[in-house]
C-alpha positions, 0 to 999 in steps of 0.5 A: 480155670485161670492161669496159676499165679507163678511165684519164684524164689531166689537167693544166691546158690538155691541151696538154703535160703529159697529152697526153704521158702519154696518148701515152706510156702508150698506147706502153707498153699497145700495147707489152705487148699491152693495148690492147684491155683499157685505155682512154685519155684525156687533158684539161684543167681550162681551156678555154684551148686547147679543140680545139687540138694538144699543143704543138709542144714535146711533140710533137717531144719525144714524137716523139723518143721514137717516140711520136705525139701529134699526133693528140690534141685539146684538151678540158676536164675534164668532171664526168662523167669521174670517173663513167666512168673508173676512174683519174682521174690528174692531175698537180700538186697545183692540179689536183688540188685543182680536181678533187678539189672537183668529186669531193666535190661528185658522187663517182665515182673519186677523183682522185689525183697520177699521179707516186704510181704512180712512184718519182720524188723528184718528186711533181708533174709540172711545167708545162714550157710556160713554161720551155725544151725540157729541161722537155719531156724531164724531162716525158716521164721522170717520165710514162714512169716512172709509166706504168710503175707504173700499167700494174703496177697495172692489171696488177694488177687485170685479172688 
């Protein structure tokens, strides 16, 4: 069996906007039976909330949807990740410039905005943790619209 294609999530705190993708695209790769070919993370480029739950917020929102997220942890950004991923996919264009600086200096997978892999208007998934619940929702629609073009490109590749 070939190596699982690795995707990593990141946003700034991992505690709402890539936990949710990472719950969401692991709802969509078990669903198409590629859980055993697809490896999943998520992180943050701060260490604010190392160690702590998504945010209640994003996990009732997610849970609304049929997806449990509230196993997830917090963790920071590693410079090693773009070594051991095979996409590096972040979601608004400070982190990925906070990333991308850390690409230029070691190399490994490119870091690149994950609303690239939808058809959105939006390029940037927006920080809902200061605004209401209808963030959280909007959140989740623009992620489950990329995931669903990132699985494509996956697809892609593994065939």
């Amino acid at each position: 069996m070939t190596e699982p294609v690795r995707v990593l999530f990141v946003c700034l705190g991992n505690i709402c906007r890539s936990p949710s993708a990472e719950g969401v695209f692991r709802d969509l790769v078990s669903r198409s039976g590629l859980q055993e070919r697809i490896e999943i993370d998520s992180c943050g480029t701060g260490d604010w909330h190392l160690g702590k739950a998504p945010d209640a917020r994003a996990t009732q929102a997610a849970r609304k949807r049929g997806i449990d997220i509230s196993d997830l942890r917090a963790r920071q950004f590693a410079i090693e990740d773009l070594a051991g991923f095979d996409y590096v996919l972040v979601m608004d264009r400070q982190n990925l410039a906070d990333v991308t600086e850390a690409w230029q200096r070691t190399g490994g997978t490119r870091p690149q905005l994950f609303l690239d892999f939808g058809q959105s208007e939006y390029r940037e998934v927006p920080d809902p943790y200061y605004g209401g619940d209808d963030g959280f929702e909007l959140v989740l629609d623009l992620i489950h619209e990329a995931a669903e073009g990132l699985l494509a490109d996956i697809r892609g590749r593994l065939a």
